[in-house]
C-alpha positions as CSV (number, residue, x, y, z in Angstrom):
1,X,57.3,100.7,166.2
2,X,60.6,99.6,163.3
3,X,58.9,100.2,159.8
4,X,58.6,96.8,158.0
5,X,61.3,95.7,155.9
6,X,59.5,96.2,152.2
7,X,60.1,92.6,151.4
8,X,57.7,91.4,154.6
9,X,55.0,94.1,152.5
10,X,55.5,92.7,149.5
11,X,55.2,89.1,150.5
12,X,51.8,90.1,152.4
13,X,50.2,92.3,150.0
14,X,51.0,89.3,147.2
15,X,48.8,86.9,150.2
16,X,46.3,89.5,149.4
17,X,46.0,89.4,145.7
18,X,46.5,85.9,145.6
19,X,43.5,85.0,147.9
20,X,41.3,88.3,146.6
21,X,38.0,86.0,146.6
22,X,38.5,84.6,150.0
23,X,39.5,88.6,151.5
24,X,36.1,89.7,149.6
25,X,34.5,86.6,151.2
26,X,35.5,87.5,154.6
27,X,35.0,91.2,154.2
28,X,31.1,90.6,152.9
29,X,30.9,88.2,155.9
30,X,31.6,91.2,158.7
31,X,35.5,91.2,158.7
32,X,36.7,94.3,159.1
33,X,39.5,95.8,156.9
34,X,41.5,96.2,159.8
35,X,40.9,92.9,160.9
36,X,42.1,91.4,157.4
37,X,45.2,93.7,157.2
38,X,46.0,92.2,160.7
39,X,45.5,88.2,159.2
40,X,47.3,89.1,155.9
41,X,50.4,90.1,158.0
42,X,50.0,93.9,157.7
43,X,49.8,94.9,154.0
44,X,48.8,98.2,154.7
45,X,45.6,99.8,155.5
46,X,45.2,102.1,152.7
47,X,47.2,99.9,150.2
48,X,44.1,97.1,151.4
49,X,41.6,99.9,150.9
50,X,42.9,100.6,147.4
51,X,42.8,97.1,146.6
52,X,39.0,96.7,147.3
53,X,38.5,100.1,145.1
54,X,40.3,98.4,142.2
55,X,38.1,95.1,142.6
56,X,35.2,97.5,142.5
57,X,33.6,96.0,146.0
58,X,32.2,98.7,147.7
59,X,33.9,99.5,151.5
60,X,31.6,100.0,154.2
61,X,29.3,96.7,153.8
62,X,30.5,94.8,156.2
63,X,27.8,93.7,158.4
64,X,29.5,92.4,162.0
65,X,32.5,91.3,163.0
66,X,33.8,87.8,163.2
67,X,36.9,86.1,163.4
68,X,38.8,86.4,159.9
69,X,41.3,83.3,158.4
70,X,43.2,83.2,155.5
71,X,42.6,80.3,153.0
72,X,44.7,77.6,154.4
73,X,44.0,78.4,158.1
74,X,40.5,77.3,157.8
């Protein structure tokens, strides 16, 4: 699989930051990180990881697993 350009990175990890309280939402509602990494158009797994570190929400709450959106798709 190509590597991503790091412009297509940087445009998903800003998606990220910009919707943080709606990527906690989804993550306390049973999204998996994986699964948000996927919506967010591939930030990076441990990039996303770090990110929820930083926001001091503990990883490994997530309860089932559910469909995840970002903001606007809803």
């Amino acid at each position: 699989m190509p590597r991503r350009a790091s412009e297509e990175t940087r445009r998903a990890r800003e998606s990220v930051i910009a919707e943080r309280g709606h990527v906690i939402q989804q993550y306390r509602q049973g999204a998996s990180m994986a699964q948000i990494h996927r919506a967010y158009g591939h930030p990076g797994e441990h990039w996303l990881a770090r990110q929820f570190d930083e926001w001091q929400e503990p990883r490994g709450t997530a309860i089932g697993r559910g469909p995840v959106t970002r903001k606007g798709d809803q």
